[in-house]
C-alpha positions in Angstrom: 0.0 0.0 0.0 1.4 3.1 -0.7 2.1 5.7 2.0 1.9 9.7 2.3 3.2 11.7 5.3 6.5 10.5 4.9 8.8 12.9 6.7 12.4 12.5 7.3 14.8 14.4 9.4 18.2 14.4 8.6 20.8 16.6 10.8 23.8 17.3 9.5 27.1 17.8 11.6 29.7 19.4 9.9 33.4 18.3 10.8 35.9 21.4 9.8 39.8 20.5 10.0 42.2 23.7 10.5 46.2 23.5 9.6 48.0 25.2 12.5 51.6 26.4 11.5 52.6 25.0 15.2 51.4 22.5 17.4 48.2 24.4 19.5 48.6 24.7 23.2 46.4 22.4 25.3 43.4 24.3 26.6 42.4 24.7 29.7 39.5 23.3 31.0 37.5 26.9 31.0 38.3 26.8 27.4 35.9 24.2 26.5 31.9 25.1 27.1 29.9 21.9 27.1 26.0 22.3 26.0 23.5 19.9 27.0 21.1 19.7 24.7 18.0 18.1 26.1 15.3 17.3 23.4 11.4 17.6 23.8 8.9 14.9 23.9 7.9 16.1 20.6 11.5 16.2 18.7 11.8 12.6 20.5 8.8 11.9 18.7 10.0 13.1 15.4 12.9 11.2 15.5 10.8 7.5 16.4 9.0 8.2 13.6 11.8 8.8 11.2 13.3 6.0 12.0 10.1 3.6 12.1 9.8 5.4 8.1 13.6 4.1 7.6 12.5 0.6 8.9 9.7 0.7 6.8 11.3 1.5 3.8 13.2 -1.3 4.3 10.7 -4.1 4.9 11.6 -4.3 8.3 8.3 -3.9 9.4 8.4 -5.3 12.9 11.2 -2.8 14.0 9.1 0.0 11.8 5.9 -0.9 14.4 8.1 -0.4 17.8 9.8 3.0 16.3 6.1 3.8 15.6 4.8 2.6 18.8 7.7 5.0 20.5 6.4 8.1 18.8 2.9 7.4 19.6 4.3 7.3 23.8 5.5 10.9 23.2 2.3 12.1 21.0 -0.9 9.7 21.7 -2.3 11.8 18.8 0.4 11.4 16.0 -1.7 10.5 13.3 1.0 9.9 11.2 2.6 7.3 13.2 -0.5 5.4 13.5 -1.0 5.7 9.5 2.0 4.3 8.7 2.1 1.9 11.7 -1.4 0.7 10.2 0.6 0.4 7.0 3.0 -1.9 8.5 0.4 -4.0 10.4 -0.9 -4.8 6.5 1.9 -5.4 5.3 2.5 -8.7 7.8 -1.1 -9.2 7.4 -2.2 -8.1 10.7 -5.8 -6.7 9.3 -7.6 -6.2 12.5 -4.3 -4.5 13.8 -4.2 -2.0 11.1 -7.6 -1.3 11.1 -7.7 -0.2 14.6 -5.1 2.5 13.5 -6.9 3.3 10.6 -9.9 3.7 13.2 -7.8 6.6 15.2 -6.7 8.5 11.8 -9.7 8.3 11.1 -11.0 9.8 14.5 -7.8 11.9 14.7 -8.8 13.4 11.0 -11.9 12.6 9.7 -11.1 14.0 6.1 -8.1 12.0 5.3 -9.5 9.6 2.3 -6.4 7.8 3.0 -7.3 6.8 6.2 -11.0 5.2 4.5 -8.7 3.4 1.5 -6.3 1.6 4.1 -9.5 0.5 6.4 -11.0 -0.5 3.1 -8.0 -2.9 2.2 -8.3 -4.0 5.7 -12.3 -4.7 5.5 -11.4 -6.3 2.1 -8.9 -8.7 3.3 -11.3 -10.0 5.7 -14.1 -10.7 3.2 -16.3 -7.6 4.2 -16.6 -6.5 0.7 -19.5 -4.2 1.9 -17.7 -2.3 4.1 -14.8 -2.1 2.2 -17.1 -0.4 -0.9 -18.6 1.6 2.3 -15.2 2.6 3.1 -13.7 3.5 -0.6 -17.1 5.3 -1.1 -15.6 7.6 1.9 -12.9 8.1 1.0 -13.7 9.3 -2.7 -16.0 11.7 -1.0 -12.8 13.3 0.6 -10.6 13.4 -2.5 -12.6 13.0 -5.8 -9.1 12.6 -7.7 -8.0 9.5 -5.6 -7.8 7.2 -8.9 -6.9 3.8 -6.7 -10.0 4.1 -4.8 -12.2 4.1 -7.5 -10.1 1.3 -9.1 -10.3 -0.8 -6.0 -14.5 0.2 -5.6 -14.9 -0.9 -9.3 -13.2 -4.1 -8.0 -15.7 -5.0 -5.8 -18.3 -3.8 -7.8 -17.1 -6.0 -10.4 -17.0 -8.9 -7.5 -20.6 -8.5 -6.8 -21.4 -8.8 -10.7 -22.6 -5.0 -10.9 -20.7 -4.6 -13.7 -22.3 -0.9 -15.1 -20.5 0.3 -11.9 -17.6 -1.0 -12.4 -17.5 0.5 -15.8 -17.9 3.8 -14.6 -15.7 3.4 -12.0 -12.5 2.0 -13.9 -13.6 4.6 -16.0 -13.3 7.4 -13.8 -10.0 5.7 -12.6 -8.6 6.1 -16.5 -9.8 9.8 -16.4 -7.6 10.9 -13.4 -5.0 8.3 -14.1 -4.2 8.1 -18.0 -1.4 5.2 -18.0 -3.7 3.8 -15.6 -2.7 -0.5 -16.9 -4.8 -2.0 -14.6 -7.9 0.2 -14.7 -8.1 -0.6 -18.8 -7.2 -4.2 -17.9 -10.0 -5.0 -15.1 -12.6 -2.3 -17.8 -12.0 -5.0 -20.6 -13.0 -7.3 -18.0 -16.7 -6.0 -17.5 -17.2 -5.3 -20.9 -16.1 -8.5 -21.5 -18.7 -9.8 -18.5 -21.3 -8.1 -20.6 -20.6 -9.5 -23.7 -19.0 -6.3 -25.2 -16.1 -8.1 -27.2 -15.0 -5.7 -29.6 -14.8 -3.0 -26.3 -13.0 -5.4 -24.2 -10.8 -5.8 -26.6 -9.8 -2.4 -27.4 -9.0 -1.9 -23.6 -6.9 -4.8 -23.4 -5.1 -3.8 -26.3 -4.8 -0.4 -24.7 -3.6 -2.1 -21.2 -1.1 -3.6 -22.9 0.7 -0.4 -24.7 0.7 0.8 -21.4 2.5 -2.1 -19.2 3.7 -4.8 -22.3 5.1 -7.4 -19.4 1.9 -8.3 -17.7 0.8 -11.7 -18.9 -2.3 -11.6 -17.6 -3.2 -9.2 -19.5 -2.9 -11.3 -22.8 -4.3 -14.2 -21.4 -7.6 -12.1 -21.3 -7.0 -10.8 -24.8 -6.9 -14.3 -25.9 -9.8 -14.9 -23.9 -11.9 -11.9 -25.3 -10.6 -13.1 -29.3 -11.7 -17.0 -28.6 -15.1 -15.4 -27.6 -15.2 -13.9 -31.5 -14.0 -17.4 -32.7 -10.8 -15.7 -33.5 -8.8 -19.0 -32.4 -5.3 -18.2 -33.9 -5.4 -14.8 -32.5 -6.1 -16.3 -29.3 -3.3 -18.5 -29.7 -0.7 -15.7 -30.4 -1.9 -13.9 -27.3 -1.7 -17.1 -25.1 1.6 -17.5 -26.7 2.6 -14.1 -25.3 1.5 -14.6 -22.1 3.4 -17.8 -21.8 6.6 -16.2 -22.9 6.3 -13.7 -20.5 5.1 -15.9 -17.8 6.4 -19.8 -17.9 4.2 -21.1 -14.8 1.1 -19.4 -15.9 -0.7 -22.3 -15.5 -4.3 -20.6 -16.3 -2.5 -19.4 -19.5 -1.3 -23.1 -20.2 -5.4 -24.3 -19.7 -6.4 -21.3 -22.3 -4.3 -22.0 -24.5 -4.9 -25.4 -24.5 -8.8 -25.0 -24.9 -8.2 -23.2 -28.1 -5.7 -25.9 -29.2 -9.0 -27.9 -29.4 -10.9 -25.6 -31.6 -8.0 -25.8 -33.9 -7.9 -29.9 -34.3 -4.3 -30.3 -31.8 -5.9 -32.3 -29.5 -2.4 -33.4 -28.8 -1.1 -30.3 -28.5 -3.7 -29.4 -26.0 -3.2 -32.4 -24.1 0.7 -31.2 -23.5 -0.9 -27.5 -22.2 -3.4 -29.3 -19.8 -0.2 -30.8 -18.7 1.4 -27.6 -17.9 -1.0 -26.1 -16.5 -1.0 -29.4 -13.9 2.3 -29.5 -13.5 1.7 -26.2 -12.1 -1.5 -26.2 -10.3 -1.8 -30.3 -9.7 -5.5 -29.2 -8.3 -6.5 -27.5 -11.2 -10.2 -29.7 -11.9 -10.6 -26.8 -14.9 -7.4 -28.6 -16.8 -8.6 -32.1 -15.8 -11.7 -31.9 -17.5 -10.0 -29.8 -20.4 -7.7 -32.6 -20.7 -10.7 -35.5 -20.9 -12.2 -33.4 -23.6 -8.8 -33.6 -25.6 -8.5 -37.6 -24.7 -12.2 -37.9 -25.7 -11.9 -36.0 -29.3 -8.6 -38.9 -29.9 -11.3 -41.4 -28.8 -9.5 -42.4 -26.1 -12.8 -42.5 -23.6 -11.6 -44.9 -20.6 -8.5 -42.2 -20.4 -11.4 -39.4 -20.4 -13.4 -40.7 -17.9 -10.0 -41.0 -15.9 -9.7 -37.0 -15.7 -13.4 -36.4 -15.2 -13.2 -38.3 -12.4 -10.5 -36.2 -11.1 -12.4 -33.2 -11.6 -15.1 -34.2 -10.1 -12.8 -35.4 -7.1 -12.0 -31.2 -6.8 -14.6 -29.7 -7.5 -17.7 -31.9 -6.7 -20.2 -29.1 -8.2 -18.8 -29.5 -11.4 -21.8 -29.8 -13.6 -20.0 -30.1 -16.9 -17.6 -32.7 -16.1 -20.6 -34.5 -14.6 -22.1 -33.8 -18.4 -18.6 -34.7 -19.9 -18.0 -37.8 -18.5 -21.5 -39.0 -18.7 -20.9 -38.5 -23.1 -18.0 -40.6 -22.4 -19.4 -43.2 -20.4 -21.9 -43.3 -23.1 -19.3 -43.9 -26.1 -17.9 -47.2 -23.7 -20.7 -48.7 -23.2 -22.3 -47.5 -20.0 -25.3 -46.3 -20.9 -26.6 -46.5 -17.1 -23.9 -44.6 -15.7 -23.9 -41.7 -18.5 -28.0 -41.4 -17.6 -26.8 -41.3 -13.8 -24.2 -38.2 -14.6 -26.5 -36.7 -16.8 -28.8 -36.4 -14.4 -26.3 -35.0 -11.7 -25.6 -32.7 -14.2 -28.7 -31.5 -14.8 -29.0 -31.2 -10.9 -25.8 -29.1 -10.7 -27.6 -26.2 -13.1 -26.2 -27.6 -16.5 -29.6 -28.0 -18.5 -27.9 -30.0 -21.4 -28.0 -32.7 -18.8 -31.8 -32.9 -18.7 -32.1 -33.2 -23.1 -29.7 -36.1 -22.6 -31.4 -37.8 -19.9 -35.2 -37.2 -22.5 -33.0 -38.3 -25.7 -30.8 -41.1 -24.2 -32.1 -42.8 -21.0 -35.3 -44.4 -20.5 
């Protein structure tokens, strides 16, 4: 999270040499005047807090906490020191810590939007998306050109399937924040959510001129092209992303999906690979890989990796659908009725024209 209010002190002691032309005499002891100088609670303070900032700036976060925790002795209302002490709590994940600091900037000064955002990535971070919106809500009410917090709002927004407000958000995000990457990114996103292709599109391609090396970003580009049956321009995306990112097993499953469209079932099969090799609980690649062993006709391998899938994710209405089709081309007409059904249980609707058509 980034911070403001960073404020360091930095005294300087100048060391002069002089050249005698003879050796000095040794002064007396009335020539030397010793000053104490005794420092307030307030420059003691200061000087906690610059040094919790030093800390902090070095990841040393649990040295940064007691430096902050000094100042805070000195000056119970520092709100500084209890923003960036917050800050450090985040950072080692104590949430509730740093949202009881975020609590007293907040009481200490009630129009610091920075003081909402932090809370808000707190609130976030423990699943209360509601408050969290509550709290980025706040805090664009105190600064109406804080860019992150709409980003972060249009998040959530997105999260909760509104995705007209995310839109505007991002949106408004881009506005104040031109080279804003992620904004045009997540924007594609909805549009994409709302079947806006050729929009989703152009804001991925848009994300990408602005920040080239983040895969993710042309793994949805691929995504948004395989949506307009544009499989080879999918490919060459997935193929980016995977040259910018080796392990990016969601990449790998993409890819491998669109492999299928284009007739490589083999090919496809090695991606689903990948992508397990990476993520061995992946049930996405297992039944993407039972698809790619069925087209090869290879059904009793097929039914292996539905069964997998279904081991993981025991919702999964389409590998229930899957494997019954497979179970059907070896013979086991009772079983492919019995995952057609379950299938049909799970929400897939497919499942109930197989049961009418196929089972008796």
């Amino acid at each position: 999270m980034k911070r403001s209010y960073l404020i360091t002190l930095i005294l300087l002691i100048g060391a002069i040499s002089f050249g005698y032309a003879q050796k000095p005499k040794k002064p007396n002891k009335t020539d030397t005047v010793k000053i104490a100088v005794q420092l307030t609670d307030e420059q003691k303070s200061q000087q906690f807090y610059n040094d919790g900032i030093s800390f902090y700036e070095n990841k040393n976060y649990d040295n940064a906490i007691l430096k902050f925790n000094d100042a805070i002795n000195l000056k119970p209302n520092f709100d500084k020191a209890y923003f960036n002490r917050a800050s450090a709590k985040y950072e080692k994940k104590d949430y509730n810590g740093a949202m009881i600091d975020y609590d007293k900037v907040i009481e200490l000064t009630p129009t610091f939007a920075k003081g909402y955002f932090g809370r808000a990535q707190c609130k976030y971070a423990l699943n209360d998306k509601n408050g969290a919106l509550s709290d980025y809500t706040q805090a664009i009410n105190n600064d109406k050109s804080y860019p992150q917090a709409y980003y972060y709002r249009g998040g959530i927004s997105f999260e909760l399937g509104d995705y007209d407000a995310a839109i505007n958000d991002f949106t408004m995000a881009i506005n104040l924040k031109q080279d804003y990457a992620y904004a045009y990114n997540d924007r594609g996103s909805a549009k994409l959510m709302k079947e806006d292709f050729a929009g989703a599109i152009g804001d991925y391609t848009k994300a990408a001129q602005l920040n080239p090396n983040l895969a993710f970003i042309y793994d949805n580009l691929g995504s948004a092209k395989k949506k307009l049956n544009d499989f080879k321009g999918a490919l060459e995306e997935y193929n980016i992303a995977l040259k910018l990112d080796t392990t990016f097993y969601i990449a790998y499953n993409n890819r491998g999906s669109v492999k299928i469209e284009l007739g490589d079932y083999e090919g496809a099969i090695k991606d689903f690979d990948k992508a397990l090799k990476f993520k061995p609980d992946y049930a996405f690649a297992f039944n993407n890989r039972g698809n790619a062993k069925y087209k090869l006709k290879k059904y009793k391998e097929a039914i292996l990796d539905y069964n997998e899938a279904i081991k993981l994710k025991p919702d999964f209405g389409y590998a229930y659908l899957n494997r019954g089709i497979a179970k059907e081309m070896n013979r086991d007409p009772e079983g492919a009725c019995k995952d057609w059904d379950k299938a049909n249980s799970l929400g897939v609707k497919s499942g109930d024209n197989y049961v009418k058509n196929e089972c008796k």
